[in-house]
PDB file of N, CA, C and O in Angstrom:
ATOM      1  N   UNK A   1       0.831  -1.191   0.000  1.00  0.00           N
ATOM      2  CA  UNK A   1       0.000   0.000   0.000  1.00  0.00           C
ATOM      3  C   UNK A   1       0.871   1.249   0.000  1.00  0.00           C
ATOM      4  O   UNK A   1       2.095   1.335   0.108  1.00  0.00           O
ATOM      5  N   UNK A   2       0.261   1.875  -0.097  1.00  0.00           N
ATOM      6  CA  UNK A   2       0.720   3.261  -0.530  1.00  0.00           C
ATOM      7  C   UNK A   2       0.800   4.221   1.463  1.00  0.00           C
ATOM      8  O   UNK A   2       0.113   4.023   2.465  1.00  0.00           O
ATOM      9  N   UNK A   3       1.974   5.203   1.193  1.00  0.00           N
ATOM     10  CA  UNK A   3       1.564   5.322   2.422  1.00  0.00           C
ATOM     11  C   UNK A   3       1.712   7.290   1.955  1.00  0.00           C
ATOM     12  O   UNK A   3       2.021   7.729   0.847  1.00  0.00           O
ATOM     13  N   UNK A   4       1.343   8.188   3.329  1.00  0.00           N
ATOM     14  CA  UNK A   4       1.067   9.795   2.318  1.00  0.00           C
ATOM     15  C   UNK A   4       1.809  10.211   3.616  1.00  0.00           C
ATOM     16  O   UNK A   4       1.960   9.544   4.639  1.00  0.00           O
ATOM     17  N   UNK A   5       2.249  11.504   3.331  1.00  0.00           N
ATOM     18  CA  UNK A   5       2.923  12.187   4.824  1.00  0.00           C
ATOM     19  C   UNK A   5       2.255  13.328   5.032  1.00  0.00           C
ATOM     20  O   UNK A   5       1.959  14.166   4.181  1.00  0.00           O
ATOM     21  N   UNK A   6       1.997  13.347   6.299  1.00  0.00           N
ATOM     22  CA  UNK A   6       1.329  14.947   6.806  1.00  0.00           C
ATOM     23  C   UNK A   6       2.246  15.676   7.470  1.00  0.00           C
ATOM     24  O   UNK A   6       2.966  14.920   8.122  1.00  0.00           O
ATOM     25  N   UNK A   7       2.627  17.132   7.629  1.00  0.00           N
ATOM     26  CA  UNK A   7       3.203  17.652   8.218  1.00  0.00           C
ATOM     27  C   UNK A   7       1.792  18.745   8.557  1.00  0.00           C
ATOM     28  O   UNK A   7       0.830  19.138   7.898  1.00  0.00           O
ATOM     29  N   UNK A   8       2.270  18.943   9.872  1.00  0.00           N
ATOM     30  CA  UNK A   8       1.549  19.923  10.340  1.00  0.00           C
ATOM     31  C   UNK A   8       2.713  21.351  10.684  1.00  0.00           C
ATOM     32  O   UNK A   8       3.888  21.401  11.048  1.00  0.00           O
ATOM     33  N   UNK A   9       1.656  22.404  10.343  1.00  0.00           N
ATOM     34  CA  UNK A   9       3.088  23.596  10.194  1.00  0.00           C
ATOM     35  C   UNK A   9       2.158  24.592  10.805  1.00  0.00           C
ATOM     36  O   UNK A   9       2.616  25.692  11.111  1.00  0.00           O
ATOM     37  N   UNK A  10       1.026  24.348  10.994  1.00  0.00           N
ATOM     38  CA  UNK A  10       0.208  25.408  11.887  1.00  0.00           C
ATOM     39  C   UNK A  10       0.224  25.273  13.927  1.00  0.00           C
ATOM     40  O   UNK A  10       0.890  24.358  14.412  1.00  0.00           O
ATOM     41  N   UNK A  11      -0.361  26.013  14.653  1.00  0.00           N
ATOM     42  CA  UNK A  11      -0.601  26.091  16.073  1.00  0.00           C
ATOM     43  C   UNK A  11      -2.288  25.197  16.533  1.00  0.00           C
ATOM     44  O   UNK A  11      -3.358  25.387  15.954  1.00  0.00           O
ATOM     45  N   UNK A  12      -2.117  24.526  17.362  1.00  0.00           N
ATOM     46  CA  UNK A  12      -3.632  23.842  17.501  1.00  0.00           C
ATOM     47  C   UNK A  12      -4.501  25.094  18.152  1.00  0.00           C
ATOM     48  O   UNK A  12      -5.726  25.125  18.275  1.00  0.00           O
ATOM     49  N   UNK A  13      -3.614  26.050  18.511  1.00  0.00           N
ATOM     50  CA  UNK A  13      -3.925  26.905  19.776  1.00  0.00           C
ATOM     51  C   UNK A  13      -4.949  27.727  18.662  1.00  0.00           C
ATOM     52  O   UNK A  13      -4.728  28.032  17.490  1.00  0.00           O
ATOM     53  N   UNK A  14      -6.223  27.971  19.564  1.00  0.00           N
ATOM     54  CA  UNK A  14      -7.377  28.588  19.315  1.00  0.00           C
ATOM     55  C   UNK A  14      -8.121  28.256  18.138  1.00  0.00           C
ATOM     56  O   UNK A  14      -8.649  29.018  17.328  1.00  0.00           O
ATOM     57  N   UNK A  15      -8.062  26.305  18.177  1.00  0.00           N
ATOM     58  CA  UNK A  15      -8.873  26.267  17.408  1.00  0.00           C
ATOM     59  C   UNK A  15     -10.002  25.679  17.839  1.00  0.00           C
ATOM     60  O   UNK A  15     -10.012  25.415  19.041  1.00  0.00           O
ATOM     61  N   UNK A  16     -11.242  25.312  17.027  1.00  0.00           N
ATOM     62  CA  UNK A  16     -12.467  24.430  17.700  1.00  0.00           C
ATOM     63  C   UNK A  16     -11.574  23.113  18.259  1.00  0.00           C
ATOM     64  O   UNK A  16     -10.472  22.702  17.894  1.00  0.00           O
ATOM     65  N   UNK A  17     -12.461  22.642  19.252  1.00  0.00           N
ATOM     66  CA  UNK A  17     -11.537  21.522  20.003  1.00  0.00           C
ATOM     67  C   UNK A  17     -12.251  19.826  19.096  1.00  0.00           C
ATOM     68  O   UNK A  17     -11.751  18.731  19.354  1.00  0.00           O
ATOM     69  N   UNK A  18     -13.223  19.963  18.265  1.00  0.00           N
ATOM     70  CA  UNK A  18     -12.991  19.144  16.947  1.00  0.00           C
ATOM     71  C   UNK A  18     -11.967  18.914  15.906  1.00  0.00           C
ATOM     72  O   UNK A  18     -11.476  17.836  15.571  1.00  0.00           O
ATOM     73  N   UNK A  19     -11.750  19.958  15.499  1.00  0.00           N
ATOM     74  CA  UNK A  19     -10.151  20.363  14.635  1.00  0.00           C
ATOM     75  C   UNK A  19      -8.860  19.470  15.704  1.00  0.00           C
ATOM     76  O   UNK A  19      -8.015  18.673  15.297  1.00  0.00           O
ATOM     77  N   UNK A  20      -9.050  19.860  16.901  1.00  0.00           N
ATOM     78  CA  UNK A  20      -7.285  19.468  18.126  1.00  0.00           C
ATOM     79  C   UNK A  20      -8.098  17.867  18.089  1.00  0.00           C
ATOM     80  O   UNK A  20      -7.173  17.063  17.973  1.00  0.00           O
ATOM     81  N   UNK A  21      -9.133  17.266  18.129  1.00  0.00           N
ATOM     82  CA  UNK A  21      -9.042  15.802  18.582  1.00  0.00           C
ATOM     83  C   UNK A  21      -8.926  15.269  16.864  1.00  0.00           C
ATOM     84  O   UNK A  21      -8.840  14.054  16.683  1.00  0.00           O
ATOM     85  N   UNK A  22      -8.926  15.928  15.999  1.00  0.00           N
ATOM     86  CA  UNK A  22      -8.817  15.366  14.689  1.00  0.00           C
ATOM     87  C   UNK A  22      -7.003  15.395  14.428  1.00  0.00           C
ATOM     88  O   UNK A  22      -6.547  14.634  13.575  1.00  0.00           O
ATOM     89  N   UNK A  23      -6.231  16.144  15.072  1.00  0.00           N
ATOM     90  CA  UNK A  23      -4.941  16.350  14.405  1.00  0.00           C
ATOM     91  C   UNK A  23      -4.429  14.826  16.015  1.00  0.00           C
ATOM     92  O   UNK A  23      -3.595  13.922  15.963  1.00  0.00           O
ATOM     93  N   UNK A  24      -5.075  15.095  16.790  1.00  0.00           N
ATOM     94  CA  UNK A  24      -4.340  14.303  17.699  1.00  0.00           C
ATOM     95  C   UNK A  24      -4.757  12.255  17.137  1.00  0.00           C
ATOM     96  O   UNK A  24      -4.021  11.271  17.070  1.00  0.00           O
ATOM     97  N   UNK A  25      -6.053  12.427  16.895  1.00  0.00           N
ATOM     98  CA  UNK A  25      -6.161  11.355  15.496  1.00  0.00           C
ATOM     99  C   UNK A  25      -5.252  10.757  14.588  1.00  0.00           C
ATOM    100  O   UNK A  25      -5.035   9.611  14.195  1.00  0.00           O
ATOM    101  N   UNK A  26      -4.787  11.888  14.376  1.00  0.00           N
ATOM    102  CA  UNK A  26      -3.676  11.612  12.872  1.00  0.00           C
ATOM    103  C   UNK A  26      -2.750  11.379  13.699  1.00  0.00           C
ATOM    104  O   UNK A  26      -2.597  10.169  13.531  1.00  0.00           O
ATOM    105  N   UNK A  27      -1.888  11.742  14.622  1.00  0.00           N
ATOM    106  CA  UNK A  27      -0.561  11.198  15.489  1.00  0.00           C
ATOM    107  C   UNK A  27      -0.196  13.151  15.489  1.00  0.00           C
ATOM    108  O   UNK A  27       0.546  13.569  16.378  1.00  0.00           O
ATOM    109  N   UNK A  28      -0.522  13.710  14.913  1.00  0.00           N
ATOM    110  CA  UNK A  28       0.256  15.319  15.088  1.00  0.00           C
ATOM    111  C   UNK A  28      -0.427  15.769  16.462  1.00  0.00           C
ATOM    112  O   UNK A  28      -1.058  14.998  17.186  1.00  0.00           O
ATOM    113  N   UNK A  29      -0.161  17.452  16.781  1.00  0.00           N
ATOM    114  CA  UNK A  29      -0.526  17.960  17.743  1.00  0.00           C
ATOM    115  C   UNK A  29       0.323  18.831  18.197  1.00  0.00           C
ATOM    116  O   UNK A  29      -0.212  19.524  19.062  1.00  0.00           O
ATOM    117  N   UNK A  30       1.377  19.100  18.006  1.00  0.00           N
ATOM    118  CA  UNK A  30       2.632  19.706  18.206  1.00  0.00           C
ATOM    119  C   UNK A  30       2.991  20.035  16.489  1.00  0.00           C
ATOM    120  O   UNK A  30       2.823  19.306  15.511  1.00  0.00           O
ATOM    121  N   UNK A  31       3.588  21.541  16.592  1.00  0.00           N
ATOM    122  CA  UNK A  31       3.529  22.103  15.463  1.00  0.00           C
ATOM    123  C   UNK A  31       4.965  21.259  14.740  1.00  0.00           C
ATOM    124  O   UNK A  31       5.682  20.613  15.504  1.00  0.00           O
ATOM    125  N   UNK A  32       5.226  21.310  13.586  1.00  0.00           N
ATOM    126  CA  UNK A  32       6.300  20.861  12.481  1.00  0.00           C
ATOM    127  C   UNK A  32       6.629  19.050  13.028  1.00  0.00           C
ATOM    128  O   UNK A  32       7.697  18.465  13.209  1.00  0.00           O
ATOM    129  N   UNK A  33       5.249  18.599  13.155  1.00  0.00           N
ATOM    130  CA  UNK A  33       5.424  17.076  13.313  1.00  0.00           C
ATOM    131  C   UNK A  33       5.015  16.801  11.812  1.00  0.00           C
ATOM    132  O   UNK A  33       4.361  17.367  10.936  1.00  0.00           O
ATOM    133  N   UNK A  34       5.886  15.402  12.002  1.00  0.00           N
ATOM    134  CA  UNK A  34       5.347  14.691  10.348  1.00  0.00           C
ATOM    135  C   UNK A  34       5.217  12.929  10.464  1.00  0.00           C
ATOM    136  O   UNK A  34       6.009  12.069  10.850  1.00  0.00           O
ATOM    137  N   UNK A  35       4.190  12.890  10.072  1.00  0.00           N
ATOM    138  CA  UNK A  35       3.642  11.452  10.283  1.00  0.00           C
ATOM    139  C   UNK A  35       2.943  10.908   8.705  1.00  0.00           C
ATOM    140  O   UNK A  35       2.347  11.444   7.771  1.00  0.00           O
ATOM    141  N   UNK A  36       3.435   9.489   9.074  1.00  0.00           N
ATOM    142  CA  UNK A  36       3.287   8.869   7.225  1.00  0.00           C
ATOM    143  C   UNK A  36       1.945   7.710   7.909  1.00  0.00           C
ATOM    144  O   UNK A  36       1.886   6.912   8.845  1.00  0.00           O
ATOM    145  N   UNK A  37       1.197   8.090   7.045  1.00  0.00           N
ATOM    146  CA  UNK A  37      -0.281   7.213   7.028  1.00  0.00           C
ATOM    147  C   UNK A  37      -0.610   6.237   6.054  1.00  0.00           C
ATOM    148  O   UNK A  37      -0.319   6.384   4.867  1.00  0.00           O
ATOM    149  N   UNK A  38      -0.966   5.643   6.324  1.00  0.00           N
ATOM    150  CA  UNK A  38      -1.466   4.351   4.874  1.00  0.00           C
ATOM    151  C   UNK A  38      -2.587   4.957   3.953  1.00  0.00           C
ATOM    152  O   UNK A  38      -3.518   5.500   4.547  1.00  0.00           O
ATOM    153  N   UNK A  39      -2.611   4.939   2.908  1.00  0.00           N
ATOM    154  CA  UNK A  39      -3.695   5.539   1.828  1.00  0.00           C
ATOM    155  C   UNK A  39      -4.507   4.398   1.901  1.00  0.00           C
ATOM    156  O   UNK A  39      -4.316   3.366   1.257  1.00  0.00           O
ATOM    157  N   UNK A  40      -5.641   4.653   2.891  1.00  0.00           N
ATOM    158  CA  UNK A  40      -7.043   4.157   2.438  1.00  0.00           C
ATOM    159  C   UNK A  40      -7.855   4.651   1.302  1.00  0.00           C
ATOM    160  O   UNK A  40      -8.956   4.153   1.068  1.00  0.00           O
TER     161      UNK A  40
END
């Protein structure tokens, strides 16, 4: 399978707290993290 990379380059700070349990989902949460996911 194919796998995709996310980097996150933004602040979680002041966002809806849907948006922070969606990045903490993905493995990010802390700004300039990068995490490789499987392409479903």
């Amino acid at each position: 399978m194919a796998t995709i990379k996310i980097k996150q380059i933004g602040s979680p700070i002041r966002r809806p707290a849907d948006q922070t349990k969606i990045l903490i989902g993905l493995g990010l949460g802390k700004m300039h993290r990068v995490v490789e996911l499987e392409d479903t």
